[in-house]
C-alpha positions in Angstrom: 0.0 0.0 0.0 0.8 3.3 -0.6 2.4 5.5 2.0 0.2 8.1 3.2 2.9 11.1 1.9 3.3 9.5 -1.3 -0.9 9.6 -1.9 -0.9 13.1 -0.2 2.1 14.5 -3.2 -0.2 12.8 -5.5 -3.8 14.0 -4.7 -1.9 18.1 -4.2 -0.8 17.7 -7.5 -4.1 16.5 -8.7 -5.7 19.6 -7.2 -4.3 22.3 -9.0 -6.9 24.5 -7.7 -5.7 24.0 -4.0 -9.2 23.7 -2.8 -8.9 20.6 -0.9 -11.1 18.5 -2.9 -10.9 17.1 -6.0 -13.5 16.6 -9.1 -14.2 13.5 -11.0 -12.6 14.6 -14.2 -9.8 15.1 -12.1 -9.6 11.9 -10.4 -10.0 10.2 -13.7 -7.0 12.2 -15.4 -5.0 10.8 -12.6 -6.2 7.3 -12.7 -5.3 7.3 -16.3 -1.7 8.2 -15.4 -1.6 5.1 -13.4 -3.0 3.1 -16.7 -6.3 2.7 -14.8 -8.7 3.9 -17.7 -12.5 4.2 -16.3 -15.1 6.1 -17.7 -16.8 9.1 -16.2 -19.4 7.3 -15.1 -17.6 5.0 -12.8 -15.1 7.8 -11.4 -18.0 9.7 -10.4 -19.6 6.5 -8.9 -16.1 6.4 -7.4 -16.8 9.6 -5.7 -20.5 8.8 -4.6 -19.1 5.7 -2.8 -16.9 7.9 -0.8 -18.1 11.2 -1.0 -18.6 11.0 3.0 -19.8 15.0 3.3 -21.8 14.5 -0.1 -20.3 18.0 -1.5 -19.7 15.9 -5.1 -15.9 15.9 -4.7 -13.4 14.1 -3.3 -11.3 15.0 0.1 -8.1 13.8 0.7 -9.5 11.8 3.9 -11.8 10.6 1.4 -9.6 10.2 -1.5 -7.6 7.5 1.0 -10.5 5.5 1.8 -10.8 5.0 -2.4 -7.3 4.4 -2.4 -7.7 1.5 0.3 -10.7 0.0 -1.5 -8.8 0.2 -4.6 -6.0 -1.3 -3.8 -8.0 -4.2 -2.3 -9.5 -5.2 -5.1 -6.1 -5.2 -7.5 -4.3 -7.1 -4.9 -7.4 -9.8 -5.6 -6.9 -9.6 -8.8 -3.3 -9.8 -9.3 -3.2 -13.3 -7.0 -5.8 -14.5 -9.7 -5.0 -13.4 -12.8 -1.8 -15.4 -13.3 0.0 -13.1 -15.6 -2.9 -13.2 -18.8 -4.1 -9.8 -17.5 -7.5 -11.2 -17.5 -9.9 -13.6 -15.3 -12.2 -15.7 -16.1 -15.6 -15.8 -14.6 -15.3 -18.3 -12.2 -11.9 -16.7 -11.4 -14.2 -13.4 -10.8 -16.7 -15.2 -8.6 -13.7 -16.7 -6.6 -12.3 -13.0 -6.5 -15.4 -11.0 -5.5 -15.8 -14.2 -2.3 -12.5 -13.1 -1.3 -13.5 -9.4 -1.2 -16.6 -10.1 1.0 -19.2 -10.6 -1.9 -21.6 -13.1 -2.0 -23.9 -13.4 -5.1 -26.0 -16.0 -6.3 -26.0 -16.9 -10.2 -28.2 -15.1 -11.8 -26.7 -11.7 -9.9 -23.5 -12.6 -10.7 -23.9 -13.8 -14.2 -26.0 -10.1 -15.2 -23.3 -8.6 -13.5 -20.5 -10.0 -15.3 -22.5 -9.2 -18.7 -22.9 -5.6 -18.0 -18.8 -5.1 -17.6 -17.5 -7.7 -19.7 -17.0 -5.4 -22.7 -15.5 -8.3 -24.9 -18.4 -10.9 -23.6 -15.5 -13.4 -24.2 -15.6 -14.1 -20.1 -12.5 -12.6 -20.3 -12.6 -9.6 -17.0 -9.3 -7.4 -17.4 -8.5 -4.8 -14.2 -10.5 -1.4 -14.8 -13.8 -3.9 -15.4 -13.2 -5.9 -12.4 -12.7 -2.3 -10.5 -15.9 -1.5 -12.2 -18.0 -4.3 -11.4 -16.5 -3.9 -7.7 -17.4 -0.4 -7.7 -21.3 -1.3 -8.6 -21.0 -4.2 -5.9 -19.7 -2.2 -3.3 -22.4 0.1 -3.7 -25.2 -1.2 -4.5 -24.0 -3.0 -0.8 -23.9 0.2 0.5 -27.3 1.3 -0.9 -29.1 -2.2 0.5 -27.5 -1.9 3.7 -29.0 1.6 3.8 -32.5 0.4 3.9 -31.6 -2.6 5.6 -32.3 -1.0 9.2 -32.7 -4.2 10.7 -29.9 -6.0 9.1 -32.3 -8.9 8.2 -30.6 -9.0 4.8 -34.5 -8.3 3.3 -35.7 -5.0 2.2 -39.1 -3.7 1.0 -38.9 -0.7 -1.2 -41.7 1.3 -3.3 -41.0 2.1 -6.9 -39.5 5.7 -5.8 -37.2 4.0 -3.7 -36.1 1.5 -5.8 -35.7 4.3 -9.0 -33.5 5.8 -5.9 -31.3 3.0 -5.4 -30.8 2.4 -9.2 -30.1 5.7 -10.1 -27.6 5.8 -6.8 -25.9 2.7 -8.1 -25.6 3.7 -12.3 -22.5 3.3 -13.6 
């Protein structure tokens, strides 16, 4: 993992501005630096999932707590990819277990069609990242309305077009 100093020299330098926070275009020039290509779409959803104070940017506190998940998930993907760059899906199901994921088949298998751009079952790094991303929040948005931790919920259609829209990527 990254020294904290290191991340702090990076995320200053990211925020030319000097405002303390940084924006998603920003965060995703910087990903790109590091070869981690995402659309805007999942470096804002990036932001949402960490975007404690909800001001639509990213503080340094919460820039670490990306960094941490981030780092998380390529460390599970590097012990399974074995050098091809890729997994497979069974390698991805075996990968999102380790990260504290449990989905039955037919979640898993729509999940791995909306971010397998190739559909070759073939899951390279920034879709893996993606696909944890949407994971990881759509977690965080159950668990929201999962007062009683019952691991049920009952929404109406507003709240469901809440969660969905919350979780977009």
């Amino acid at each position: 993992m990254e020294s904290a100093v290191v991340l702090r020299e990076w995320f200053d330098r990211v925020d030319a501005a000097r405002t303390g926070n940084i924006t998603a275009p920003q965060l995703q020039s910087a990903l790109a630096v590091g070869n981690l290509d995402f659309p805007l779409s999942v470096v804002q959803q990036m932001i949402r999932m960490y975007d404690f104070d909800r001001n639509g940017t990213m503080s340094f506190e919460e820039f670490l707590a990306l960094n941490k998940f981030l780092q998380k998930v390529q460390s599970v993907f590097s012990t399974l990819e074995r050098g091809r760059g890729f997994l497979s899906l069974e390698e991805v199901y075996e990968a999102l277990i380790k990260l504290g994921f449990s989905l039955d088949s037919p979640a898993f298998y729509t999940v791995c069609e909306s971010f397998d751009k190739s559909k070759k079952g073939m899951v390279h790094l920034d879709e893996f990242i993606s696909l944890c991303i949407f994971v990881q929040s759509a977690r965080n948005m159950f668990n929201s309305f999962d007062t009683s931790k019952q691991g049920r919920v009952s929404l109406d259609f507003n709240q469901f077009v809440y969660c969905t829209a919350n979780c977009r990527i």
